[in-house]
N, C-alpha and C positions, 0 to 999 in steps of 0.2 A: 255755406257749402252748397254747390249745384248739386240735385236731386240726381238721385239714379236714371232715372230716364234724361235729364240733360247732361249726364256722362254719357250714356251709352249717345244721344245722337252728335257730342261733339266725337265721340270713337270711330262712327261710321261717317261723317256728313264735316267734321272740323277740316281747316285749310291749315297749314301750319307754315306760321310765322314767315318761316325761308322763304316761301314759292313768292312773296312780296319783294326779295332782295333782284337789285340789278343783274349780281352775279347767277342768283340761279333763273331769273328769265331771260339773261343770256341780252341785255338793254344795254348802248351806248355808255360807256361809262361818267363820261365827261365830267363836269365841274360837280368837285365832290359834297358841296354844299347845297346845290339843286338833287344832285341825285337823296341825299339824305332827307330832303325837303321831298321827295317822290317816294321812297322810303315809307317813311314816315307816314304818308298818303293811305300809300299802299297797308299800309300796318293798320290803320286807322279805322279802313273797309272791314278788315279780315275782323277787327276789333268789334264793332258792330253786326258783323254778322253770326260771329256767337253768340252774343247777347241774345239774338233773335232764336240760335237753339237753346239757351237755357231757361227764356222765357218762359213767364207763366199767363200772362195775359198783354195785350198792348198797352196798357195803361202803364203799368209798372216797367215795362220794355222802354216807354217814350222818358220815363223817369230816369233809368238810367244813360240812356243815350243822349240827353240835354245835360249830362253832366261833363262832357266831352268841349273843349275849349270849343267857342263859336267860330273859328273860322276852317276846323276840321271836321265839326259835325254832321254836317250836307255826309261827306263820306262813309258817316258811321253809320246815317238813314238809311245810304244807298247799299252798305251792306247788309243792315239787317232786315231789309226789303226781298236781301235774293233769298236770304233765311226762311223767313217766312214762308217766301212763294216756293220752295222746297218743302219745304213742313207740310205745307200744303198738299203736294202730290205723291209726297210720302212715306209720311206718317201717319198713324190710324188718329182716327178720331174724324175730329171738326176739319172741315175743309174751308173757315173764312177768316184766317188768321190774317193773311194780307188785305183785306176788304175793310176790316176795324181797324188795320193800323192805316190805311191809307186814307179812309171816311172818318176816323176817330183822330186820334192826338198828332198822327203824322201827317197830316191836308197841308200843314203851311211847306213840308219839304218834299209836295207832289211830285217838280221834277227829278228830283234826284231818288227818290220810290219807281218811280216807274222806269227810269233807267237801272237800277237794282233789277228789276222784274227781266230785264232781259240777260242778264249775266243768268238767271236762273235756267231761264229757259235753254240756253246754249248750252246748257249743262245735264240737260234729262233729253235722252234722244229724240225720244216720241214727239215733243215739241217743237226739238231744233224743226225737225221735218213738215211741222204745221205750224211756223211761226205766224204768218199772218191768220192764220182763222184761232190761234191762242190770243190776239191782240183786239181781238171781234169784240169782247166786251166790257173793255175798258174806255175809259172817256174818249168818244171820238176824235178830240185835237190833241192831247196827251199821249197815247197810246202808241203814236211814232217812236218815242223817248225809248218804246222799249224794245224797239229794233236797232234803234244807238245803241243802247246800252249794250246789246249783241253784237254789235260791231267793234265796240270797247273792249270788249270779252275776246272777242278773236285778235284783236289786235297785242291786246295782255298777254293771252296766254298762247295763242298761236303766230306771233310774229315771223317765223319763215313762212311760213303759209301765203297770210293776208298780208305783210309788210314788205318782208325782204322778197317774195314769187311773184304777189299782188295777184294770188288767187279771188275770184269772183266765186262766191255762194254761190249753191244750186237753189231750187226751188223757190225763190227769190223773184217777187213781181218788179217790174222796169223801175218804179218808186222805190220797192222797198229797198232796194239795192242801193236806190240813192240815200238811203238814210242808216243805211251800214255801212255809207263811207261817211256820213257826216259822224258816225262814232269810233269807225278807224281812226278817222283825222285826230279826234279827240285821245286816242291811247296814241298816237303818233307821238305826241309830247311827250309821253312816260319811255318810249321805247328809244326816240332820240334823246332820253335825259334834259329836256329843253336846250337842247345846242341849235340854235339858231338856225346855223351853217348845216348842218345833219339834215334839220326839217326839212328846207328849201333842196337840197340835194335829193332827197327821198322824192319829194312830191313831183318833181321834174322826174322821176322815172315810171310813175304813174300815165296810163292814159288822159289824155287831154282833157275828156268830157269826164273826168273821176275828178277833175281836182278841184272845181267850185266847191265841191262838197267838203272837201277834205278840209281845201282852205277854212270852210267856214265848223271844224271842227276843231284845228287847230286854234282859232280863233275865242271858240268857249274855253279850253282846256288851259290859254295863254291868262285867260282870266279869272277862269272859277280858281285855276289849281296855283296860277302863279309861280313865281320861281324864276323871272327873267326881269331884267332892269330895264329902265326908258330906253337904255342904246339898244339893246336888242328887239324890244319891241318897237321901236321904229325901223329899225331893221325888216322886223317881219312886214310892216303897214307897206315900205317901200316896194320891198321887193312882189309882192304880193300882188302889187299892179293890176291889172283889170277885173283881179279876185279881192280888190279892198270890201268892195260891200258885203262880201261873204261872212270876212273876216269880222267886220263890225259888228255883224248880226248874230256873229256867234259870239262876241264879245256881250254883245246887249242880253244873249238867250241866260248868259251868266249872270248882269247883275240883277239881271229880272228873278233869277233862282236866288242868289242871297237876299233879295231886297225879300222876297216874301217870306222867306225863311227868320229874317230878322238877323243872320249872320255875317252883314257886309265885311271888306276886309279891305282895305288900301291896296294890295296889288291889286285888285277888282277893278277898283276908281281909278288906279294908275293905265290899266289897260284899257281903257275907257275915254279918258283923255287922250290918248294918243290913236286908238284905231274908230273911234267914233267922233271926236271930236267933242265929247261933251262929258258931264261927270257919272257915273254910275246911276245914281237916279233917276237924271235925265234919258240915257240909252235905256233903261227899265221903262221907263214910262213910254217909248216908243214902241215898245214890245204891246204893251196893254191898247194906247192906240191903234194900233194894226188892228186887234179884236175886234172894233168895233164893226157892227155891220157882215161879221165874217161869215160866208156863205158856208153852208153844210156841204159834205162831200159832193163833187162833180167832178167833170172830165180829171181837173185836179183836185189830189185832195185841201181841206180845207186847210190841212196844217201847211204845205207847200203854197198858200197863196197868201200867210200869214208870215209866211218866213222871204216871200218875194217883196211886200208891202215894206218890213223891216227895211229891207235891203236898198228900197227903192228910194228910202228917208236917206241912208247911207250914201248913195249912189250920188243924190243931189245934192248932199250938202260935198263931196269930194270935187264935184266938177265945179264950186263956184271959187 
């Protein structure tokens, strides 16, 4: 039975079940087997991130969230990441609940933790307002993830806003903006229900210089989250045209996040094959390449020159 204190903070701080369903965020409804597969997703987060308020420590937290099938888990880390980093800012006590689960049992599913981290933040004012100096001391190349993750967040829970207005954040440096659409793109899929035909309608009513980003969110999202068949995913590789290396690279940023987590998954490899050219471990391991040699912040940051490099693999192998 959850403790009195992990009643009382699922009372004030729990998400309840519904705010996951299509109907109440108000998402494309389309194919009712994808949409149940997003669903489902979506249930998955919320599922993990109570865990993280009834937690008693991260050890026993990471225990139960590895009992979660492996190819939804990533989802249950990234919820019970925003958990934490709530818990963190407040509720009394200890303030390193996130710090031991991301340095302790949770390191192999860093990506998807540090995007948790920014669903948090979107969600406690003080932070929205200081995202990037909240971001100051977190792994320097990492730390991006959790400005997607904010973009994710807005795209989920505020879709007339950021999807259907294509509102632009305030406060937002020229970069970080680019990297809150690279996590728009990524809830783009859950908000068009993965309809192919939806995506590419959306993205075309986007500003021109918005959509690299987006493409290459759509791209992680087509493959971390899966839910769309070879025809449709060559559908997106086609249509996607001067945006394919975006795409690949956010294909690749996926199977690099299941391969270290250990939860690979066939739609993964399938989307991999067809917008990389190559198998999921293969576009993983071009991700790790890219690292090598990677300069420390400058004019650009280092994670933007690491996601160009991807890109660049991608780039060459489409034009031969």
């Amino acid at each position: 039975m959850p403790s009195l204190l992990a009643r009382l903070r699922r009372s004030t701080l729990g998400i309840p079940l519904a705010e996951t369903t299509f109907a109440r965020r108000g998402f494309h409804q389309g194919d009712s087997s994808s949409r149940k597969h997003l669903e489902r997703i979506g249930g998955t987060f919320v599922h993990g991130y109570h865990m993280a308020l009834d937690s008693r420590d991260a050890e026993s937290l990471t225990q139960e969230l590895n009992r979660i099938e492996p190819e939804l888990r990533g989802f249950a880390f990234e919820g019970a990441s925003m958990g934490l980093t709530l818990l963190d800012h407040l509720a009394p006590g200890k303030r390193n609940r996130l710090r031991l689960f991301l340095e302790g049992p949770a390191s192999c599913h860093s990506y998807m933790v540090h995007i948790g981290v920014g669903w948090a933040m979107a969600r406690l004012p003080w932070l929205r307002r200081r995202l990037e100096a909240g971001i100051s001391h977190f792994d320097p190349l990492l730390r991006w993830l959790v400005v997607d993750g904010f973009g994710f967040h807005e795209a989920y829970f505020n879709s007339r806003r950021y999807v259907a207005d294509r509102e632009i954040p305030q406060r937002f440096s020229s970069y970080a903006l680019r990297v809150f659409d690279q996590g728009l793109g990524r809830g783009l899929w859950f908000v068009a229900g993965a309809d192919v035909e939806r995506i590419l309608t959306t993205i075309e009513k986007f500003a021109e210089l918005r959509r690299s980003d987006l493409w290459s969110g759509v791209g992680l999202a087509c493959a971390y989250a899966g839910r769309a068949d070879n025809v449709a995913i060559e559908v997106l590789r086609r249509e996607a045209g001067r945006y394919q290396p975006q795409l690949a690279q956010g294909a690749a940023f996926a199977a690099k996040a299941r391969q270290r987590a250990g939860n690979q998954a066939e739609h993964t490899d399938l989307a991999c094959r067809i917008f990389c050219d190559r198998s999921a471990d293969s576009a993983a391991a071009v991700t790790d390449e890219a690292l090598q040699d990677l300069p420390i912040d400058g004019e650009s940051p280092a994670y933007e020159i690491w996601r160009m490099r991807i890109q660049s693999v991608f780039a060459g192998a489409n034009s031969q």
